[in-house]
C-alpha positions as CSV (number, residue, x, y, z in Angstrom):
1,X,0.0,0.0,0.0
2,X,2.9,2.3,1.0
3,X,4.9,1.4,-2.6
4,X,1.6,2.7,-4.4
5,X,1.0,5.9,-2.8
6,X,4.6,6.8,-3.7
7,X,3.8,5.9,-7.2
8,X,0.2,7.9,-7.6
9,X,2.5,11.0,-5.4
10,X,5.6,10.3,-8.1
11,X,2.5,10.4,-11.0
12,X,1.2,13.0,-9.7
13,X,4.0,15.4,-9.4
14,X,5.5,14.5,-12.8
15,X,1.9,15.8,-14.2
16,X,2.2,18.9,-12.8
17,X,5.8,19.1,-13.2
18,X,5.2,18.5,-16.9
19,X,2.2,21.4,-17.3
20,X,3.6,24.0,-14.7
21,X,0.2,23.7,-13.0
22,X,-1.7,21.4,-10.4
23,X,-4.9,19.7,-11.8
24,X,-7.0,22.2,-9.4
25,X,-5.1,25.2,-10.7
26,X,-6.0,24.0,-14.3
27,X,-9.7,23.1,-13.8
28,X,-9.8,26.5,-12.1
29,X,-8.0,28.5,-15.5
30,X,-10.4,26.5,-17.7
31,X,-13.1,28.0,-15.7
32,X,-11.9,31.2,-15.7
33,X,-12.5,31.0,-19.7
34,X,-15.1,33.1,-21.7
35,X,-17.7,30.6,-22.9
36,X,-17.8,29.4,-25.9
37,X,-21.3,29.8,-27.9
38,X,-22.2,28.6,-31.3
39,X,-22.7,30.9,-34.5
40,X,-26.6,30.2,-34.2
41,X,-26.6,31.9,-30.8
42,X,-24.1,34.5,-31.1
43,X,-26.5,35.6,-34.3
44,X,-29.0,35.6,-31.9
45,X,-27.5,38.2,-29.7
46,X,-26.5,40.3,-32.8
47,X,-29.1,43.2,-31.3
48,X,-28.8,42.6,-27.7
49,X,-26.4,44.7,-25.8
50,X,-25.1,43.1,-22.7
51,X,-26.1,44.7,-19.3
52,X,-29.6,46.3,-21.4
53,X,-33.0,46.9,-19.4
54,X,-36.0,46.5,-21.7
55,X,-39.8,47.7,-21.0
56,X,-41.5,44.3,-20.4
57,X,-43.1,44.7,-23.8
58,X,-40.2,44.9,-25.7
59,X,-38.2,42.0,-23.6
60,X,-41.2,39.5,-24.3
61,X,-41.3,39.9,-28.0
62,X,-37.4,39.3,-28.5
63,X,-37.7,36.5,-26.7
64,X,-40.2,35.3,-28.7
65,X,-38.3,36.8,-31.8
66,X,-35.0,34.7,-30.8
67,X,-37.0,31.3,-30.1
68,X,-35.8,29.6,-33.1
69,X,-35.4,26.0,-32.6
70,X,-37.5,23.6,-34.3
71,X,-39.6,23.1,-31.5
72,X,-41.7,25.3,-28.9
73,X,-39.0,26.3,-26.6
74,X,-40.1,26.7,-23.0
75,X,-40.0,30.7,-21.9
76,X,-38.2,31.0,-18.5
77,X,-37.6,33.1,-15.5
78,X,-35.0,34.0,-13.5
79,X,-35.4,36.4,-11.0
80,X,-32.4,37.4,-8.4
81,X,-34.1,38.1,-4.7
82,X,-32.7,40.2,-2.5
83,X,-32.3,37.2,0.0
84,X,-29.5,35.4,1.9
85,X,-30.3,31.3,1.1
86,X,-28.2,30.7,3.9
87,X,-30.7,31.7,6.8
88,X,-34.0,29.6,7.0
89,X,-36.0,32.7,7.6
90,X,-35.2,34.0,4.5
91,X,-36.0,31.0,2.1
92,X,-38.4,31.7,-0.1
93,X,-40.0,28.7,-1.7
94,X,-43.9,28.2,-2.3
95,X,-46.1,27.6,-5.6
96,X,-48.7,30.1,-7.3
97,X,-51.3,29.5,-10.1
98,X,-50.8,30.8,-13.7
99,X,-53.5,32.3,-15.7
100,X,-52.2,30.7,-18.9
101,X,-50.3,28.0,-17.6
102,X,-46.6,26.6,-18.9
103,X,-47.7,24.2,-21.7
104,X,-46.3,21.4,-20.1
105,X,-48.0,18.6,-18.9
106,X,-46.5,16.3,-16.0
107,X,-46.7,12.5,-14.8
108,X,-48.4,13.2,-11.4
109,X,-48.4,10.2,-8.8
110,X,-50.6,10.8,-5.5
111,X,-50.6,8.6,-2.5
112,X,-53.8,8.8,-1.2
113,X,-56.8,6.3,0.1
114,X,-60.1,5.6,-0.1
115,X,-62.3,8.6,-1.3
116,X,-59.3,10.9,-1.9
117,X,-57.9,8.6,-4.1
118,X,-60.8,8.0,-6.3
119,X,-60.8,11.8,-6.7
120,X,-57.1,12.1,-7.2
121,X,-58.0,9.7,-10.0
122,X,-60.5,11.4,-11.5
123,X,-58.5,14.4,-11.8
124,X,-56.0,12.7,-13.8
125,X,-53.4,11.4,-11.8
126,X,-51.4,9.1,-13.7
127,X,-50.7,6.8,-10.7
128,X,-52.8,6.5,-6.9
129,X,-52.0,4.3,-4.5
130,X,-50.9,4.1,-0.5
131,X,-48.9,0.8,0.7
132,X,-48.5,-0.5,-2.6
133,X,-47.5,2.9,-4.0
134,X,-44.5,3.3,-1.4
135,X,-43.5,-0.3,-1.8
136,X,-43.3,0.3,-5.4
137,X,-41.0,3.3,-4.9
138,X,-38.6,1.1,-2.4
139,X,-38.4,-1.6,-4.6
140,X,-37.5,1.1,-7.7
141,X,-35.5,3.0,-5.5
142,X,-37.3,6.5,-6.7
143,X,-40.4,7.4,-8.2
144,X,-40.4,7.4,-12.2
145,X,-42.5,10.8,-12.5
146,X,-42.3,14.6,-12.0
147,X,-44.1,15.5,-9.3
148,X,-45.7,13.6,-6.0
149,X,-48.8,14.7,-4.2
150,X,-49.9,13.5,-1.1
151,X,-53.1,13.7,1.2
152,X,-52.1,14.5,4.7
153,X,-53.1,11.6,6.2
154,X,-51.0,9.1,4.5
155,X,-48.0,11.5,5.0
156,X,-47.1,9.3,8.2
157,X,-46.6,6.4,5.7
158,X,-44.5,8.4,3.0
159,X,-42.3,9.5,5.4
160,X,-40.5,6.1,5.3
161,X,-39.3,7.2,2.0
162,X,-37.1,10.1,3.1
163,X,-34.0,8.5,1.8
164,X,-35.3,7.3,-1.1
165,X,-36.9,10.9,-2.3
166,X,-35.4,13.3,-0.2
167,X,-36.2,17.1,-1.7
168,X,-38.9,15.4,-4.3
169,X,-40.8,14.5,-0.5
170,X,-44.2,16.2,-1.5
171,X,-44.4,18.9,1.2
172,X,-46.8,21.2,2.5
173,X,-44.9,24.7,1.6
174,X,-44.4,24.0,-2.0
175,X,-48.1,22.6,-2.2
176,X,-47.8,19.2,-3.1
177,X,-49.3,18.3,0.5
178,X,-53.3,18.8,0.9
179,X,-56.4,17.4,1.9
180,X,-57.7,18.5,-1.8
181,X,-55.4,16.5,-3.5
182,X,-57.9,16.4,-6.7
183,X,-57.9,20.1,-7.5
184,X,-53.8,20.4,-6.7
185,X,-53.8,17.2,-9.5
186,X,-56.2,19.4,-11.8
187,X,-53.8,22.6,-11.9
188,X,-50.6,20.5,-12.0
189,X,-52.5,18.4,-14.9
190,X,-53.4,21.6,-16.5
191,X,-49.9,22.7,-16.3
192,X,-51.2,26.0,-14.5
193,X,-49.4,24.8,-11.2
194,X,-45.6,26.3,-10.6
195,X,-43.3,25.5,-7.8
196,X,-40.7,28.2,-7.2
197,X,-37.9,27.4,-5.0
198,X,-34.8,30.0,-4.5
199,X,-31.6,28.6,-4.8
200,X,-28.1,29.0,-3.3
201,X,-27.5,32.3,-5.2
202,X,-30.9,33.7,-4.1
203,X,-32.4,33.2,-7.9
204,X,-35.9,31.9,-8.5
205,X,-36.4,29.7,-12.0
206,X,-39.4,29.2,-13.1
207,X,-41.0,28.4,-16.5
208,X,-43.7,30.9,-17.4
209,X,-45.0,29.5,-21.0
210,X,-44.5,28.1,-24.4
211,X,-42.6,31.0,-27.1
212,X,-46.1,30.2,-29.1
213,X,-48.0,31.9,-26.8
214,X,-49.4,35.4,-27.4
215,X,-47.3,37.9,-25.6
216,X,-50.1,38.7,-23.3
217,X,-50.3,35.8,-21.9
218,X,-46.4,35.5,-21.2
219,X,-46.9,38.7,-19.4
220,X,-49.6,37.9,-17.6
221,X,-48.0,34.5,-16.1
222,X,-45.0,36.9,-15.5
223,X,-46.9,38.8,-13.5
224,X,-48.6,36.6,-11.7
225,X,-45.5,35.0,-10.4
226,X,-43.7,38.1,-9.6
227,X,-46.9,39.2,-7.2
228,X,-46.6,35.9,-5.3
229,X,-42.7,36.3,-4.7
230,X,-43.6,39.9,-3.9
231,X,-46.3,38.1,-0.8
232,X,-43.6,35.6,0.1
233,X,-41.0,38.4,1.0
234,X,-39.6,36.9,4.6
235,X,-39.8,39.7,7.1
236,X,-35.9,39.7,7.5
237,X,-34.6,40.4,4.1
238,X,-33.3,43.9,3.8
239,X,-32.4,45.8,0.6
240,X,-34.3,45.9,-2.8
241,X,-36.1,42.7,-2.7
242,X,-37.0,42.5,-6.9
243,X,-33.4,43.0,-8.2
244,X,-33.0,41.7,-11.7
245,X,-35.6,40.1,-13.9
246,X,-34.3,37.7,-16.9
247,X,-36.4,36.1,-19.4
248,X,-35.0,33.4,-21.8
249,X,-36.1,30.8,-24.1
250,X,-34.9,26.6,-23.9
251,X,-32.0,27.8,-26.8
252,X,-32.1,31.8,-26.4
253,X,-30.3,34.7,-25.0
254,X,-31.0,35.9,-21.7
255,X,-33.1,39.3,-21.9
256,X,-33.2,41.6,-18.9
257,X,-36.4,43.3,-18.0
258,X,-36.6,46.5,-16.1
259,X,-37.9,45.1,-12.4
260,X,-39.6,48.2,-11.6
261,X,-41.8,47.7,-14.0
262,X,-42.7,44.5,-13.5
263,X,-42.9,45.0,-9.9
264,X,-45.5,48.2,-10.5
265,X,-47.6,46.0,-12.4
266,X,-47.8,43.0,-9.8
267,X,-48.7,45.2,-7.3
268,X,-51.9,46.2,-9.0
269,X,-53.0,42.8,-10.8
């Protein structure tokens, strides 16, 4: 054993020896490299000046303008809070309701029983189920769909899968926990339903519609989402909450919308 960690160390320092740098001070200079994008996006951003704010009018249509691909890209959002992830009292996470929905549908599993189950069902859910459900998820080792619902009285039983699912655990913040498990399956069915979650940087992402839908409607989901982060505000975050608003399509340039705008407009919907 001794022998051949002299050998890897030997290896090792010959590498570096050979390329002047360590393998971490490499990865780290690749990093530091401007990204490389193709010709079809850097055509794409032909028009758009880096660092521009644009009226929420004008951001939607290029968007729509520089969705290209051969299919219907997704429209996204990014919007940096004015948060610290860091401190629990200043997570922001929760789900809202679009007007027009995202265009995408999703497998839905729900464990429920009895009458709640025959009502998940009805509403669409692509799977129901209680015992058998969780045993099918142990023996899988994770659930094959995209989202899990569950009625709170069963949650005592799904809690034996914490292991297995760990943040897909439906739970009661981010709405996939209720006693009216059919209408949360309707909306998610209906792909009106949108979990927002912030992440380590203190960005939300959220998809807010197809690039064939009319520009109203992109607005209006927009909106809609932006006046429920604006109700989730924690009490402790300081500062300009709504800092930066970017909208994007699956294969398109980032566009940034003027926040005060948008935040003017959810205040009054």
């Amino acid at each position: 054993m001794a022998d051949t960690e002299v050998v890897v160390s030997t290896t090792e320092s010959a590498e570096e020896e050979k390329h002047g740098l360590s393998t971490a001070a490499r990865r780290r200079a690749k990093s530091s490299r401007p990204r490389r994008h193709s010709l079809r996006f850097l055509d794409l951003t032909k028009n758009i000046k880096s660092g521009d704010v644009y009226p929420l009018d004008e951001a939607v249509e290029l968007v729509k303008q520089k969705a290209t691909a051969k299919f219907d890209e997704t429209v996204e959002a990014a919007i940096n809070l004015g948060v610290d992830p860091r401190h629990g009292d200043q997570m922001v996470r929760g789900t809202t309701t679009l007007p027009y929905g995202t265009g995408k549908s999703r497998v839905v599993w729900v464990f429920a029983r009895g009458e709640k189950a025959e009502e998940a069902k009805a509403a669409g859910a692509d799977l129901v189920g209680a015992e058998d459900l969780v045993e099918r998820i142990q023996k899988e080792g994770g659930a094959n769909c995209d989202i899990l619902v569950a009625d709170p009285d069963v949650m005592p039983l799904v809690f034996r899968l914490g292991q297995i699912l760990k943040q897909r655990m439906p739970n009661a913040k981010a709405g996939t926990v209720s006693p009216n498990v059919a209408q949360v399956v309707r909306e998610i069915k209906q792909a009106k339903r949108v979990e927002y979650r912030v992440d380590k940087n203190g960005i939300i992402h959220a998809p807010i519609g197809k690039a064939s839908f009319p520009a109203e409607q992109i607005k209006a989901n927009l909106i809609t989402l932006v006046s429920a982060l604006l109700k989730a505000r924690p009490a402790s975050a300081k500062g300009k909450y709504l800092k930066r608003i970017t909208l994007s399509s699956t294969m398109g340039p980032g566009i940034h919308v003027d926040p005060t705008e948008v935040q003017r407009l959810a205040e009054h919907s």
